[in-house]
C-alpha positions in Angstrom: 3.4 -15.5 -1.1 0.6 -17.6 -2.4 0.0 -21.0 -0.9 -1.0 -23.9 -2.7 -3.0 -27.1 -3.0 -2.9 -30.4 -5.3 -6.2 -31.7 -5.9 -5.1 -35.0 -3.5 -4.6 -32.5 -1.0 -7.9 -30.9 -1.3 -9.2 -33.9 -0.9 -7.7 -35.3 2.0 -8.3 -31.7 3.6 -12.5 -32.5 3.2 -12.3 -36.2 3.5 -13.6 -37.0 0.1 -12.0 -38.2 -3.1 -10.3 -36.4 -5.9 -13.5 -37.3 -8.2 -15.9 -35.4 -5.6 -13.3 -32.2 -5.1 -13.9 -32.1 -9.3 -17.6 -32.7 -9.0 -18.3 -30.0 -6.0 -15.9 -27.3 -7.9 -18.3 -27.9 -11.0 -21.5 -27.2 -9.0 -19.9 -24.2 -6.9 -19.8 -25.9 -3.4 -15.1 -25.6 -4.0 -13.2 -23.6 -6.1 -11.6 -23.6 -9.3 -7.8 -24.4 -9.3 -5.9 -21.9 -10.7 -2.8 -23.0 -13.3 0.6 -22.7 -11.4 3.2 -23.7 -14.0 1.1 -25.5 -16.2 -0.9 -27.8 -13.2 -3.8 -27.5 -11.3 -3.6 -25.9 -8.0 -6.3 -24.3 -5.4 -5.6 -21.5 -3.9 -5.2 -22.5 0.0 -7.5 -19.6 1.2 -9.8 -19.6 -1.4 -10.5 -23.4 -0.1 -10.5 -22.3 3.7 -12.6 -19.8 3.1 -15.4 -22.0 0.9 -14.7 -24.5 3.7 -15.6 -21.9 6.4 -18.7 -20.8 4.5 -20.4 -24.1 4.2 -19.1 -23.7 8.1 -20.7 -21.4 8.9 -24.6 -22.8 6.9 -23.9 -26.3 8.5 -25.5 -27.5 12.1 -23.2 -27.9 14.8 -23.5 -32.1 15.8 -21.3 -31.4 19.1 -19.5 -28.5 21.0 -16.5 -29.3 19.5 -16.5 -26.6 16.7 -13.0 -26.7 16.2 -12.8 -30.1 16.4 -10.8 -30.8 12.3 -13.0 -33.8 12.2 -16.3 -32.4 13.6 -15.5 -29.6 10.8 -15.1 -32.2 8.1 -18.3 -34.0 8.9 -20.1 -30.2 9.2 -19.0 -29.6 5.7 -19.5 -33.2 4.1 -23.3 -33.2 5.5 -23.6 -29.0 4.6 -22.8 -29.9 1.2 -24.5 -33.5 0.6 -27.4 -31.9 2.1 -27.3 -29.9 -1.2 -27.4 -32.4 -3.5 -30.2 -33.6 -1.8 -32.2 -30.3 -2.9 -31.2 -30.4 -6.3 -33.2 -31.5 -8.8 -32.2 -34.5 -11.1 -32.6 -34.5 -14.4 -33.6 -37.7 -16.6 -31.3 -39.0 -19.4 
């Protein structure tokens, strides 16, 4: 059976708020939610394993790599790092 999310609980999984979760599923970096009886819901695996991607690209900061809170801040800088890289456009 199919586990799933609420976008607040996407968001308190990566430590970021429910805006962000909707900005990084528009530029890739999450998911989209899937409609479960007519509301918004991530699949739990698909967001572990987007989690464990940006995992696996991000430096390790300490030797605590399962650490939940050493793999929050690994994700957070793995995918600020690229918005850094893209490009802005001017209005």
């Amino acid at each position: 059976m199919q586990d799933w999310l609420s976008l607040k609980s996407v968001a308190a999984l990566v430590d970021v708020s429910g805006a962000t979760v909707r900005k990084w599923v528009k530029e890739g970096k999450l998911p989209k939610p899937h409609a479960v009886f007519g509301e918004r819901r991530w699949s739990t695996e698909e967001v572990r394993e987007a989690i464990r991607k940006a995992l696996d690209r991000a430096p390790l900061r300490s030797t605590k790599a399962t650490d939940p809170d050493e793999a929050t801040r690994r994700f957070r800088a793995n995918v600020q790092s690229k918005a850094k890289d893209r490009p802005t456009h001017a209005r």
